[in-house]
C-alpha positions in Angstrom: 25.9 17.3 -42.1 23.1 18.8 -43.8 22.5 18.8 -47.2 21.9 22.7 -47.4 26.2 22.7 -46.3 26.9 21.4 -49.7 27.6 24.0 -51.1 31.1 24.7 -53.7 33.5 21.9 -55.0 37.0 22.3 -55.6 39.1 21.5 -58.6 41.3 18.0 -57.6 45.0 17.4 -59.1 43.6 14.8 -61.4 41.1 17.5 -63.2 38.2 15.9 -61.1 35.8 18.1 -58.7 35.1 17.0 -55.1 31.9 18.5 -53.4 32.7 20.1 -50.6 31.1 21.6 -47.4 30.5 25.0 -47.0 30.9 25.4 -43.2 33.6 22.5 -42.7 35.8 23.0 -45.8 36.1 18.9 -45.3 34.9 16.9 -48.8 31.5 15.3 -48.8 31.8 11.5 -49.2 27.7 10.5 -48.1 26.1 11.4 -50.9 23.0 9.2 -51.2 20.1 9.7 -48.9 18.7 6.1 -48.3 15.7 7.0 -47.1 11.8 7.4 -47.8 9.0 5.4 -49.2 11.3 4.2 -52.4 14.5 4.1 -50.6 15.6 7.4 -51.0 14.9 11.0 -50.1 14.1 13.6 -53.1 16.0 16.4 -52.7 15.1 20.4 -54.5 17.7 22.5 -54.6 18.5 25.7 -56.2 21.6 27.3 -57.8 22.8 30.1 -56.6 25.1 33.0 -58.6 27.8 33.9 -55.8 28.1 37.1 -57.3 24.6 38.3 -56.5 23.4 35.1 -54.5 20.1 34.9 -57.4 18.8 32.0 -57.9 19.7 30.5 -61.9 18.4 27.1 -61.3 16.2 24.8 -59.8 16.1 20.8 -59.6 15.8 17.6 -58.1 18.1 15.0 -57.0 18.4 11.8 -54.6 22.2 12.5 -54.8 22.7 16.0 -54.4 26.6 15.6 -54.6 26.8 13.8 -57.6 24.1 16.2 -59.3 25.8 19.6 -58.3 29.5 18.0 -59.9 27.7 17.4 -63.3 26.7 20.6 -63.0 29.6 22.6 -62.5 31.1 20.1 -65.4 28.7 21.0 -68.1 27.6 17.2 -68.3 24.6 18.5 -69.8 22.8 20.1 -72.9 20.9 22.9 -71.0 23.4 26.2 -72.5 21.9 28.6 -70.7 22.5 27.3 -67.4 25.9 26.0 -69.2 26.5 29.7 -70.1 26.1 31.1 -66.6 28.4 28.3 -65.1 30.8 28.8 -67.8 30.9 33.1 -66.8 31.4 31.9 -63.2 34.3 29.9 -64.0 36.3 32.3 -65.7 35.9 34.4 -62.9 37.5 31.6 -60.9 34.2 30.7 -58.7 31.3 28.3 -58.9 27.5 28.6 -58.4 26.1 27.5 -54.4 24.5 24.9 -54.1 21.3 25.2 -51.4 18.5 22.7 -50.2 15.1 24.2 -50.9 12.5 21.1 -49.6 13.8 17.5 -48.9 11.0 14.8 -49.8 10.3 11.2 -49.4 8.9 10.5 -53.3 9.5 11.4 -56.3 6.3 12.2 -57.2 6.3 14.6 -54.0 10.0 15.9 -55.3 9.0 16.7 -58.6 5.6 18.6 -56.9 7.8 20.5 -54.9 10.4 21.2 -57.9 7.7 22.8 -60.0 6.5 24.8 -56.6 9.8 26.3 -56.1 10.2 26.9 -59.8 7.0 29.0 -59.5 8.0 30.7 -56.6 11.5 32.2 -57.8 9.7 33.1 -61.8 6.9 34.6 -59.4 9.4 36.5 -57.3 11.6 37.5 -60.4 14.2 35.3 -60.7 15.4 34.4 -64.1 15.7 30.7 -64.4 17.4 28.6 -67.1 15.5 25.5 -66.6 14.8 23.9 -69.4 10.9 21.9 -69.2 10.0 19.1 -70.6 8.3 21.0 -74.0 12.1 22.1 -74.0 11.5 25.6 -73.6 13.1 28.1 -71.0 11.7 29.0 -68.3 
């Protein structure tokens, strides 16, 4: 399945999300890629608004799966894209997930990340990530 599939995660009995695929409706189990020069593949991905299908957030991953799930459960300090995530849930729905570039090093992932960044500030988008001086982008 490809990683660009991945794309919503549904709410389990136990208060838990499971990823899920977009086309299959079946839950994603593989979630490493054990691949590339350090033993894994780099993945950049985007977050997508459902609502308007614009683009709120960029990163990187070598588990896409477990990345999107902390996402969608606010496992992290960044309240903006918190905020956004938050308004999507009490509208019962969840950002998209999509693959943007798949790489074989970090080094090449986090090249690629800041590319894409560029590319969706370039083309308009309002991002909420957060870099490294801590200040929004």
């Amino acid at each position: 399945m490809p990683l660009s599939d991945i794309a919503y995660a549904r709410l389990k009995s136990d208060g838990a999300y499971r990823a899920h695929c977009r086309l299959t409706k079946n839950a994603v189990c593989h979630t490493g890629l054990h691949l590339g020069k350090c033993g894994y593949m780099f993945v950049t991905y985007a977050l997508l608004d459902p609502r308007t299908t614009s683009v709120f957030y960029v990163g990187l991953s070598n588990d896409l799966t477990t990345r999107f799930i902390a996402h969608i459960t606010n496992r992290e300090v960044n309240r903006a894209k918190n905020a956004v995530i938050d308004e999507l849930r009490s509208v019962g729905m969840l950002p998209y997930c999509r693959t943007l570039e798949v790489t074989d090093s970090e080094r090449a992932g986090r090249e690629s990340e800041r590319k894409w960044i560029d590319a969706f500030i370039a083309a308009g988008e309002t991002l909420c990530n957060i870099e490294s001086t801590g200040r929004q982008r």
